[in-house]
Structure formats: C-alpha cells, structure tokens
C-alpha positions in Angstrom: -2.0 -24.4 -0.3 -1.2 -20.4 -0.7 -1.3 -18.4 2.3 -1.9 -14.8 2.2 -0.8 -12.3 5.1 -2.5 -9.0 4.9 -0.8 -5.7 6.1 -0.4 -2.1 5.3 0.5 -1.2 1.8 3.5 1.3 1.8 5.1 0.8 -1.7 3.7 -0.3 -4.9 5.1 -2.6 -7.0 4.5 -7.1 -7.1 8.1 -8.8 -6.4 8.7 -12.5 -6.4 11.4 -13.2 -4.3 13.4 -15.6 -1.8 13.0 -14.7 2.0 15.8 -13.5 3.9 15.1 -13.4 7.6 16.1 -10.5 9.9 15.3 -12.7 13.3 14.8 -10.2 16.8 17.2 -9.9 19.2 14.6 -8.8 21.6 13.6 -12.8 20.9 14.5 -14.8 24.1 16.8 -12.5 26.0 18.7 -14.5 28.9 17.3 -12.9 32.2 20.3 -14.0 35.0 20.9 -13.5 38.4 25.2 -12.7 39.4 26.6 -12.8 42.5 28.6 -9.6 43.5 32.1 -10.5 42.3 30.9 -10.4 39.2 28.8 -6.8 39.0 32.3 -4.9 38.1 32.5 -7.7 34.3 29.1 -6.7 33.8 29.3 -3.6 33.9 32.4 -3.6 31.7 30.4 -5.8 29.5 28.1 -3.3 29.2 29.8 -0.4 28.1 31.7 -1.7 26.2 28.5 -3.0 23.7 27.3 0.6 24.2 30.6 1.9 22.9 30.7 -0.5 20.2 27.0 0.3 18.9 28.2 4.3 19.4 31.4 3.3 17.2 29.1 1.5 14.4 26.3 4.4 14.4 29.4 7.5 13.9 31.0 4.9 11.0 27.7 4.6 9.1 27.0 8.0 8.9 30.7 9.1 8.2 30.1 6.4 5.3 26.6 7.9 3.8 27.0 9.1 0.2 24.8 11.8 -1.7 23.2 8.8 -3.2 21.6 7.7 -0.1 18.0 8.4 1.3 18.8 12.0 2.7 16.5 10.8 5.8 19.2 8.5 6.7 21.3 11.0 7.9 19.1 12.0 10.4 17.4 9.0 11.4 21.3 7.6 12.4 21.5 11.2 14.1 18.8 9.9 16.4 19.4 6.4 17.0 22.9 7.9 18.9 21.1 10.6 20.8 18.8 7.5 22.0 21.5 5.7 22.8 23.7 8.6 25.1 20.3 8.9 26.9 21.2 8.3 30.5 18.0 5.8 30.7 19.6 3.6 28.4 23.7 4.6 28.8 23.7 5.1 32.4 21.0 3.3 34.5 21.1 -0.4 33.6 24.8 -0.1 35.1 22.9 1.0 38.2 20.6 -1.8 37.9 23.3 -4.6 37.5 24.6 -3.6 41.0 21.7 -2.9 43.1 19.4 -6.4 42.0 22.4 -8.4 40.7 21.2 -9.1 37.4 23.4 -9.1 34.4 23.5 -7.0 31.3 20.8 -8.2 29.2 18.0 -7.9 31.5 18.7 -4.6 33.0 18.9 -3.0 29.9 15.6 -4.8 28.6 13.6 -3.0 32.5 15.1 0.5 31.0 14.0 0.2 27.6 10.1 -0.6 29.1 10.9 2.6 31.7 11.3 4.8 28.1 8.9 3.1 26.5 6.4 3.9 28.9 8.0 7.6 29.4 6.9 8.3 25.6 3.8 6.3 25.2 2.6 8.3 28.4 3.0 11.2 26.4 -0.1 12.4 24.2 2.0 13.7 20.9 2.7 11.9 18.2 6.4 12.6 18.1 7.0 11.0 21.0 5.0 7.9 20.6 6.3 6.7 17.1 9.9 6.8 18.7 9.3 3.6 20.2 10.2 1.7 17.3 14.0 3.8 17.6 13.9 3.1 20.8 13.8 -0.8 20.2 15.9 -0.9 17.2 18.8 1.0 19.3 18.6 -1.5 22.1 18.1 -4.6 19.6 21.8 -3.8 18.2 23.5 -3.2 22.2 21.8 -6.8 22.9 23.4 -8.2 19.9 26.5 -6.9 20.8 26.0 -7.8 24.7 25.6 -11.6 23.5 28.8 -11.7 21.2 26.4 -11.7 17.8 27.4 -9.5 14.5 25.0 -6.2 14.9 24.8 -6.1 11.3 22.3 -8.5 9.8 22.6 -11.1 6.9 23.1 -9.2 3.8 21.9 -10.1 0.2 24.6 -10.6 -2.4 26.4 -7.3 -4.0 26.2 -6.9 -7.6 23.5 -7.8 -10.6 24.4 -12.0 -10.5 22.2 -13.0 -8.3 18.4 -12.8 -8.4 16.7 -9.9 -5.9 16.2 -11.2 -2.0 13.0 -10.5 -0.1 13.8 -8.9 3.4 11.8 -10.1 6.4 11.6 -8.1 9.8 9.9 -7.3 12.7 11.4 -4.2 11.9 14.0 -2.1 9.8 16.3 0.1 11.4 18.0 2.9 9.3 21.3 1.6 10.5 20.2 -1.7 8.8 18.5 0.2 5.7 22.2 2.3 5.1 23.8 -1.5 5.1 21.3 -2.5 2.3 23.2 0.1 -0.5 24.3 -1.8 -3.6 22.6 -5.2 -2.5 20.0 -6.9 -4.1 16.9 -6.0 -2.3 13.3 -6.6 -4.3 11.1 -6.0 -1.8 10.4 -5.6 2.2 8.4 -6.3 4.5 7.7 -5.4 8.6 5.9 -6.6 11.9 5.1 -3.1 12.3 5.2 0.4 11.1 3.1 2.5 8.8 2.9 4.5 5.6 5.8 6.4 7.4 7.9 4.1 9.1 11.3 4.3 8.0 10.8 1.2 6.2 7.8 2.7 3.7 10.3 6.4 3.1 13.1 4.1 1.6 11.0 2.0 0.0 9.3 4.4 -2.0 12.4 6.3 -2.6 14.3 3.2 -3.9 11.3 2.0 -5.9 10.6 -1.2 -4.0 7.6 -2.9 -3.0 6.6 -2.9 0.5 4.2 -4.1 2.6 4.3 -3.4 6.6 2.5 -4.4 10.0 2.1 -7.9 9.2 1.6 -9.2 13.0 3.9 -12.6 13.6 5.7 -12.2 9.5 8.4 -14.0 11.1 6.7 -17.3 12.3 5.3 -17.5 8.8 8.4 -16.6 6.9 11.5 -18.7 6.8 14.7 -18.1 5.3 14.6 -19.5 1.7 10.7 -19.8 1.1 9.4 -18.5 -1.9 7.3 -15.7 -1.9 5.2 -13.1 -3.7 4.6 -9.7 -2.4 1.7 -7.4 -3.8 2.4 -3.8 -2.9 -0.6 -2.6 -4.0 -3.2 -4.6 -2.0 -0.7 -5.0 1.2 -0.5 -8.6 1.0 2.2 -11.3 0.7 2.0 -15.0 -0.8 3.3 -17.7 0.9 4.1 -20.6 -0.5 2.4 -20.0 -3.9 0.7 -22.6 -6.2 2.0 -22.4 -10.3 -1.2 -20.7 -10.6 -0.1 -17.5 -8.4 3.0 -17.1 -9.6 1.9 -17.1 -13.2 -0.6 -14.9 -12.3 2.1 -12.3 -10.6 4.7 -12.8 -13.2 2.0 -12.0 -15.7 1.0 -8.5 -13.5 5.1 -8.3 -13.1 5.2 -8.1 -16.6 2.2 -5.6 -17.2 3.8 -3.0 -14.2 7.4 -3.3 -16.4 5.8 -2.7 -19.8 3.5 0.0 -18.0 6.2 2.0 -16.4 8.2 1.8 -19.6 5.4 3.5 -21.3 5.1 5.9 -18.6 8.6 7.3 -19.5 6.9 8.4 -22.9 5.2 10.9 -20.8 8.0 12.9 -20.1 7.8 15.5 -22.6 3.9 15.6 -22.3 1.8 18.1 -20.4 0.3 17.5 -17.8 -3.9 18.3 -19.1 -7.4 17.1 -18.3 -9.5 15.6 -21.4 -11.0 18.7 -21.3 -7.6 20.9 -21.4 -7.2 21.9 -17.9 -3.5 22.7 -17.7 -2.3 20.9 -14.0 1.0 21.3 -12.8 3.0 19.1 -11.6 5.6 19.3 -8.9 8.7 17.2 -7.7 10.3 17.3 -4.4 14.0 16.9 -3.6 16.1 17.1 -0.4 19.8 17.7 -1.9 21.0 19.8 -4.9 22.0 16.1 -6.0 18.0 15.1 -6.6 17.3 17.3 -9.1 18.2 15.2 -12.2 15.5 13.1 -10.8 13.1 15.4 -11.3 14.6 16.9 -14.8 14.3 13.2 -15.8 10.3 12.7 -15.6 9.9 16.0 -16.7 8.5 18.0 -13.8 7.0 21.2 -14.1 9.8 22.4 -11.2 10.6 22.0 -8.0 7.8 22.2 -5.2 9.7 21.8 -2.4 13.3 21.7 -2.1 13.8 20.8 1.9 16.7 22.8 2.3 17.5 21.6 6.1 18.9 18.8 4.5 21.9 21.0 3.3 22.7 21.4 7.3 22.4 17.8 8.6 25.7 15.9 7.3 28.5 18.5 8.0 30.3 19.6 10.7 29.1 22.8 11.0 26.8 25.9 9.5 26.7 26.4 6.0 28.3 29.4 5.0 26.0 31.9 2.9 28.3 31.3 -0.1 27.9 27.4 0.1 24.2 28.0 0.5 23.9 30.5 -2.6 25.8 27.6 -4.4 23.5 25.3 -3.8 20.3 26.9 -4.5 22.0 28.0 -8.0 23.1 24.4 -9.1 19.6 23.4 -8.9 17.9 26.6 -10.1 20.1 26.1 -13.4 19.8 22.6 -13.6 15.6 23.9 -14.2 16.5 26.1 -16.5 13.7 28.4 -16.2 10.7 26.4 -14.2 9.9 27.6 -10.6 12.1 26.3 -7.4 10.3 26.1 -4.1 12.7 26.4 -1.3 11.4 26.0 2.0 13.5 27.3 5.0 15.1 25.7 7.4 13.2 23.3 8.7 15.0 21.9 12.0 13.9 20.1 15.1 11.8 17.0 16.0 14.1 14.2 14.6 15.7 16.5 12.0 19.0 17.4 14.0 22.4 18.3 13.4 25.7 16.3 13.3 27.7 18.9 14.9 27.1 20.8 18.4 26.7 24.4 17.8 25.3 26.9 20.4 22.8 27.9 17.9 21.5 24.3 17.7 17.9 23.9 18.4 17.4 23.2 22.2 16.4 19.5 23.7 12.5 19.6 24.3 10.2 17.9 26.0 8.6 17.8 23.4 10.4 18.3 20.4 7.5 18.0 17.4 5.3 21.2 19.4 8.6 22.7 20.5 11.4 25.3 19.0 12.0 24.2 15.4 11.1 25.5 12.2 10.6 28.9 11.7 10.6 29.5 15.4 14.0 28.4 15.1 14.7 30.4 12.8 13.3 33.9 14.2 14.8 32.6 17.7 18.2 33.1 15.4 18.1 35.7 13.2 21.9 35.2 12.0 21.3 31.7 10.8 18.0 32.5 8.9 19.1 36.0 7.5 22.0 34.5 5.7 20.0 31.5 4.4 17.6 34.3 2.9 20.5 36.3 1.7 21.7 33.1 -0.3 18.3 32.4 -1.4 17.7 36.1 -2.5 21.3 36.2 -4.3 20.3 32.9 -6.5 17.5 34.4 -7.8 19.5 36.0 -10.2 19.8 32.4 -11.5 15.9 31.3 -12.2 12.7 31.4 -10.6 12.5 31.4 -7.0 10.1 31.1 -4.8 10.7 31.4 -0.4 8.3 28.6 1.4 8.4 29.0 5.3 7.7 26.0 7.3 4.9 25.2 10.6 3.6 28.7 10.6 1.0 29.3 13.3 0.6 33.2 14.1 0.6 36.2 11.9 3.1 37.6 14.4 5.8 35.0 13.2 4.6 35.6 9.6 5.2 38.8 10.0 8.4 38.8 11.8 9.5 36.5 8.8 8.6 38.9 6.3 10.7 41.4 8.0 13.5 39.8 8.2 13.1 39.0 4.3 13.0 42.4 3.6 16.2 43.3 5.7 18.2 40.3 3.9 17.1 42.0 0.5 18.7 45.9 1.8 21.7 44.1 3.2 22.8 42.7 0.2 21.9 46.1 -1.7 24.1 47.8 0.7 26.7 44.9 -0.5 26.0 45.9 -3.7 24.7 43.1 -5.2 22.1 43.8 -8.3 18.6 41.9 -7.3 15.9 41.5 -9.6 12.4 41.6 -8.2 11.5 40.5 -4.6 10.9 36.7 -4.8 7.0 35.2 -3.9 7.1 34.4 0.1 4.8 31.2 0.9 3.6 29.2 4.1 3.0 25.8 4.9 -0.1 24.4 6.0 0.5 22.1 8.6 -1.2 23.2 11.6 -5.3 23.0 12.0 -4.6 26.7 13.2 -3.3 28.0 9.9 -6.2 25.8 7.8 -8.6 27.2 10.0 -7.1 31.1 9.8 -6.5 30.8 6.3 -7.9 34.1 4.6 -6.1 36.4 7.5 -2.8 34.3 6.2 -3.4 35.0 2.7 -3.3 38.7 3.2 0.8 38.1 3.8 1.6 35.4 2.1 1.4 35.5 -2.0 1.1 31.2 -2.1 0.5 28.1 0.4 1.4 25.0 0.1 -0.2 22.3 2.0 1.6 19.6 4.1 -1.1 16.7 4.6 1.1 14.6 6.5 1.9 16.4 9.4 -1.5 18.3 9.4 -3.3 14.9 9.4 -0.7 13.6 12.5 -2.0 16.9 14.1 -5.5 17.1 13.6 -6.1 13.6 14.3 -3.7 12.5 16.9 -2.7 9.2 15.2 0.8 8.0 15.4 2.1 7.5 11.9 3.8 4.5 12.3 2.5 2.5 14.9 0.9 -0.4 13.4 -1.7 -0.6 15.9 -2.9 2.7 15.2 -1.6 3.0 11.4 -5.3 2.6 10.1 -6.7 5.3 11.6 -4.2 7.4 10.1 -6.8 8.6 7.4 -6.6 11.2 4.7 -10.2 10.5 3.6 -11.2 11.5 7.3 -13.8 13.9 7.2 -12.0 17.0 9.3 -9.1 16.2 7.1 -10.8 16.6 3.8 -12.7 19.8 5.1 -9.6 21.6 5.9 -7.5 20.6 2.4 -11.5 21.4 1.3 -11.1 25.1 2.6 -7.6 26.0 2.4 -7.9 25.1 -1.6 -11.0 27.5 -2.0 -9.3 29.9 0.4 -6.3 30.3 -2.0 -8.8 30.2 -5.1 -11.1 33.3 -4.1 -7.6 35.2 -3.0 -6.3 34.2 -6.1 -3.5 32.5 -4.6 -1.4 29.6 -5.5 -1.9 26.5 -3.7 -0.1 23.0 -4.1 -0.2 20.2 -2.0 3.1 18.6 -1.3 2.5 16.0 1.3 2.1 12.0 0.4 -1.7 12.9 -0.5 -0.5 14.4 -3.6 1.7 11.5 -4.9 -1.2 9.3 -4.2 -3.4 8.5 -7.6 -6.6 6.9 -5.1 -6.3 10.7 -3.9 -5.5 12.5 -7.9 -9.0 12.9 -8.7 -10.2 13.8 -5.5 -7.6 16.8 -4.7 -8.9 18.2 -8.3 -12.4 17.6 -7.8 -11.5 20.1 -4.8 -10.0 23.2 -7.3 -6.0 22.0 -7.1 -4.0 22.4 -9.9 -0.9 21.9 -8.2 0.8 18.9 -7.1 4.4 18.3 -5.4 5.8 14.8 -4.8 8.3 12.5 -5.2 9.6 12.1 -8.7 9.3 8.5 -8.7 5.5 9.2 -8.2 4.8 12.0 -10.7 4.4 9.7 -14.1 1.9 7.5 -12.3 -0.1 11.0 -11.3 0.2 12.5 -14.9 -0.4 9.3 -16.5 -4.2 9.7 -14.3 -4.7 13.1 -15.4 -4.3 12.4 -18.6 -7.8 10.2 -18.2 -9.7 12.5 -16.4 -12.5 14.6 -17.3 -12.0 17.6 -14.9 -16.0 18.9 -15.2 -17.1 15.1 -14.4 -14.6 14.9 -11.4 -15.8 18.3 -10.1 -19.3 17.5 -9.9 -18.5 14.4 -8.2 -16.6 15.7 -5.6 -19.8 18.7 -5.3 -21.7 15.7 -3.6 -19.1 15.4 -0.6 -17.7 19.0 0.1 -21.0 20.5 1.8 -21.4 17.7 4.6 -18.8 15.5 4.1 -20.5 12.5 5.3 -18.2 9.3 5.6 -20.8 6.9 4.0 -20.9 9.7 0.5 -16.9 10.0 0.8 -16.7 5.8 0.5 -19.3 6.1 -2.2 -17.5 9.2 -4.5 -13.7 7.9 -4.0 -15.6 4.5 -5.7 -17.0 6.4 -8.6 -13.5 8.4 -9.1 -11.7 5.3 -9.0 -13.6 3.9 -11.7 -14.1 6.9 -13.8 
C-alpha cells in the first residue's frame, strides 16, 4: 500500500526517483568516560577534526564557480565563522579535561549551550541559525569518528537516471558537492520555504518538499519514490496506479513548460489589456542571460553585495562600473535595478577588512545595509560613482536597502548627489540623475510610507523579510514554518497600503520578494493595484503565463471584498475564488 508523507512545499515540480539516504551523524553519538592519561589524545583528536572541517569549508569555497547558487558563497562563509566560535573551537577541549569525557560528547553539551544561547534570543536571525549550527557540528563528528564528511554522491554525468536525496537536513557544504550530479528532487526533516535547501532548489529547478518529521525512518536507500512539489507530499512505495498517474502529470508539467517558452516574446497583459511588467532578479553580472532568456521586462533587483562576497578584497570602482555595464548592455535598453550594498546578517565577506561590518549581537537588527554603508562613506560613494558612471550605458535605476528613518534617506541622497559632482569634477559626461528607490522591509517604512515617498521617486517591496519582521516567525524552522504567512492579515494590510501609497503619489512600486514569484499570490498582488513584479527568472513564465488569464476588473473587485477589514475567514474565501477564476 502507498504511503504518503506530508511536508512543506518549497519547489514545484513531480520527480520519480530512487532514494539516496543522507543518514545524521548527530544519530547515536558515543558518550565515553577517559581516564586522565588520555585527555592530552583527545584533545588532539579534537583539533585536528576541527582543522580538517576548517580545511574542507576554505577548499569548497575556493572551488565555487559563477555557475553556482551565489548564496553558497556566503552560507560556507558562515558555517566557518560557526565553527572558529570559541563555544564550539575552544570549550569542548575544556570539557574533555575537567569531566573526562572524550571528544564526541563534549562537543554534543556545547552545541545545546549555543543552541540555547540563540533560541533564547527573540529575533529571527538568530533562531534559524540553529540548523548551521548542527550542520557544522554534524561534519566535526564525522570527522571525530574516522567517517568521510562528504556524503554519498549521485553519479556524474547524463547515464544514469536522476537520484532522490533524503535528509534530516542539507548543508550548503553538502548542496556545493551536489554540482554536476544527478539530483531530481530533495527532501528535508526540517526547514522552510527558506531553508537553504528550498533557495537551491528553486534556483536549480528541482522539486522539493521539506519538514517531513522522521523522512529518514520511512525512507531507505533504493526505495522508489514519487515526490509532488506542489502539494508537499512524497509517495512511498507507490502502486502502478500512482506512478502512472505522476508519470502522466510528469508529462503534462514537461509539455507545459515547453509551451511556456513560447511566451517569451509575449507581453505580459490582462484580458482586458492592462500592460504588467514583469521583473527578474539576479545576484552576478553572470545571471543576466537568464533573465534575457524568458524575456523579462528588465532587471528588478540586481543584489549587487554579491559582487563583494567571493574575493579577497573591495571592489575597486572600475571593476564595479564594469560590472553594472555588462549587464546594463546585455538589456539593451530595459531598466536595471541595482540595489546597494547590502551586507550584514549572514551576508559577510571572505576577506578581513577594517571596513568590514562589525560582529553583532544581533546581526539581522544590527549595522548592515545602508547603515553600513553611511557608517562608510568611501565604500558606498564609490559604489554610487560606478553606478552613476554606467548609466551612460542603459537605464539605471539606484534601490537602497532596510531603510528605516528619513534621516538615513536623506543622508543617502546626499551622498548620491556628491558621487554625481565628484565625477563631474573628474570630468566625466553624465546624463540625467538616475531614479533613487527604497526597500520596504521594515513595518516602520510600510507604516511611514507617504513621508518616504516625498524622497524617494520608486519602492520596492521585500515581503520576505518584512513578513520575518512583522510577524516574528523563524523562516525556516519547521516547527514554526507554517505560521510563516503571507496571507496574514497585518501582512496583506501593509503590501495593501504601501501599493496605494505609491499609486496616489504616482510612484512606482514592485514587489520583489518570494510573494511575487508566487502564482497562489499573482492575482491577489493585482487585485491590490501592482503592476510590477520582480522574481526569479525561473518563475516569471509561470506568472505571465497567469496574467495572461486574468480579467484585471474581475480580480479587482474581488480583492475590494478583503482590503477594508481584512478578515481571515473572507481572505480564505477570495484567494479560493482567484484560484479558480
């Protein structure tokens, strides 16, 4: 008989695949007592797995290609700075000697003291770096206890048929190991719509499904079985019956997204006409002939921190202004969004720099963003400089990231302007000054939003951090992920607001968060008044495909029902009726 496991739904797609099992090495940990001539050998023992682990974490990054996830870079990043922590590096050593246990088990009691340190912590940052925190200590176990820290791999090349991973969870040491493999489809233990597992996932195209509690005592290596991304839900063991069924809706998705690609050089209307652009994010200069591919209307956020993360130290303003010009040509005339530096929280640098953004206690709320930037003038005046000087090149268009005052807005502006008479006194011909934008990301800017406007000539909305911060839910904990809700009623108030905001004040206004990639959410956002969308490429026929259906008058009066009281029980009933429209 079939047995169906139900989880989170992170990446769409239907895969039938053979299991390949990623066991814990948090699993049956030997706990020991040693006498005291043999405290110095553990000890040894010790460091020497944490030097290993430090060896293996510098060697992947070194290794990382532009083709790879750009998150990887920073999510390695942060698995070492784990690791140097003196909780982990430094006091199971102290341990060993003072209660004679060996390595395993001290370093298991300073794993719960950190865990406990961040979950004590009310901030979301914090609490989702639990599943680091394991992943880093998992790889100095397997190391402690003689085993290969790198996991089974599926087969290189096209011969052999696509494997299904299974994990309690994925680390992006593990994920970087995973390039050029045949991988169909994942699935976790734990995490959420954000978990690292989910971000590669979508980025690779593969189905995923996460926080399905005990996978791994269902799962064996071998079994066959089918994974639904869109419902969240895996197949074990499947009759004929399923897997005709799913090789059947396998089929349909293929012939579906093959149609898609017709779309390309279509526009992107309403039944009605309603002209809706459409958006594509990127990360490296690299990603653009992504977005050229599916024929986006330009680039909606280019996250230009991502230009500082694998190098060995600052940009120079001439690498930058290269940068910014490859992909402002590659567009050949539609708009490029480049938001500022965006630095801080797990989003850190390879190389130590005195300019670095400080260690926090609490890195998500602390100096990063545009505080970093105005706390260093130096660094952001020469990315503006770069920026300004590419302009020349195409449509630009300056987006500055977790604004919360009009003093820093201001101060921002400012500096803009003395960028723009620095490189006139360099002599450098600049055409017109280039739009200046802010993200929405903080419940204080949403709630502030016509004094904003007055500055800033567009916003653009960030719905996954301003749903982390308005409702305190950590993104990818699995035994919170489902009250991480964009349909929440505070949430859909603010978008609600900051869209009519921008409207009456003639503004543009897009959203670029995973709201605006997601077609449950298409109809909804336009019901609201947006007409502008950023995502990820892969996501953007899907959303035009919708658009194409949809009668923009019908999906406004629906959405008229919802906006005055937003009442949960008439937000379930309206998302129904859009669905089905």
């Amino acid at each position: 008989m079939t047995l169906a496991l139900h989880g989170i739904a992170v990446s769409r797609g239907i895969a039938l695949s053979r299991a390949l099992v990623w066991d814990s090495a948090l699993k049956d940990v030997p706990r020991n007592r040693i006498d005291k001539k043999s405290v110095r050998f553990e000890k040894k023992r010790f460091d020497n797995a944490v030097n290993r682990v430090t060896s293996e974490l510098g060697e992947l990054r070194a290794n990382l290609t532009t083709e790879s996830p750009a998150e990887f870079d920073a999510l390695l990043n942060l698995h070492r700075l784990i690791l140097e922590d003196p909780i982990l590096s430094e006091e199971p050593k102290a341990l060993i000697q003072s209660k004679l246990i060996n390595a395993e088990w001290a370093l298991l009691e300073q794993m719960e003291v950190l865990l406990e340190q961040f979950s004590s912590i009310e901030d979301e940052y914090f609490r989702e770096r639990n599943a680091d925190v394991r992943q880093v200590v998992e790889r100095v176990l397997k190391s402690l206890r003689g085993h290969a820290t790198s996991l089974p791999l599926p087969p290189e090349g096209d011969s052999e048929d696509p494997w299904l991973i299974v994990a309690h969870d994925i680390s992006p040491a593990d994920m970087v190991q995973l390039k050029g493999r045949r991988v169909g489809a994942f699935v976790t233990e734990v995490g959420g719509s954000t978990s690292h597992t989910a971000i590669v996932a979508r980025s690779l195209g593969i189905p995923a499904v996460v926080g399905i509690p005990r996978a791994l005592e269902y799962v064996h290596n071998g079994d066959l079985v089918v994974v639904d991304g869109k419902v969240g839900a895996i197949f074990l063991d499947p009759t004929q019956s399923v897997i005709d069924e799913y090789q059947r809706k396998q089929a349909i998705l293929t012939l579906s997204r093959q149609r898609l690609k017709r779309l390309k050089n279509s526009e992107a209307k309403t039944q009605c006409g309603r002209r809706i652009e459409l958006m594509a994010n990127i990360e490296l200069p690299e990603d653009v002939s992504s977005v050229v591919d599916v024929g986006a209307d330009g680039v909606g956020l280019f996250r230009s921190e991502f230009l500082f993360m694998n190098r060995k130290e600052w940009p120079s303003e001439d690498e930058q202004f290269e940068a910014y010009r490859k992909v402002i040509k590659a567009m050949k005339g539609k708009p490029v969004t480049v938001r500022t530096l965006d630095l801080g929280a797990d989003k850190t640098l390879q190389f130590d720099s005195a300019n670095s953004p400080p260690a926090s206690s609490n890195s998500a709320l602390g100096l990063r963003s545009i505080r970093f930037s105005l706390s260093e003038p130096a660094i952001f005046l020469t990315q503006i400089r770069a920026l300004l000087r590419a302009s020349k090149y195409g449509p630009v268009k300056v987006l500055l990231p977790m604004l919360t005052n009009l003093q820093e807005t201001q101060q921002a502006l400012t500096y803009i302007d003395m960028a723009r008479e620095q490189l006139l006194e360099r002599r450098f011909q600049l055409g017109e000054p280039v739009p200046v934008g802010g993200m929405v990301e903080v419940p204080a800017v949403a709630l502030s939003m016509p004094y904003f406007l007055k500055y800033l000539d567009f916003v653009s909305i960030g719905t996954n951090d301003l749903i982390q911060y308005v409702l305190a839910v950590d993104r990818v904990d699995h035994q919170v992920a489902h009250l991480y809700d964009p349909l929440h009623p505070a949430i859909l108030r603010l978008v609600y607001e900051v869209i009519q905001a921008a409207n009456k004040a003639q503004a543009s206004v897009s959203v670029c968060g995973e709201m605006a990639g997601d077609i449950r959410l298409t109809r909804l956002l336009l019901g609201m008044g947006l007409t502008q969308y950023s995502m990820h490429p892969a996501q953007l026929l899907d959303v035009k495909e919708l658009l194409l259906k949809t009668d923009f008058d019908a999906t406004q009066k629906l959405v008229k029902r919802i906006v005055r009281g937003f009442d949960p029980d008439k937000i379930e009933q309206v998302m129904r009726e859009l669905l089905e429209e």
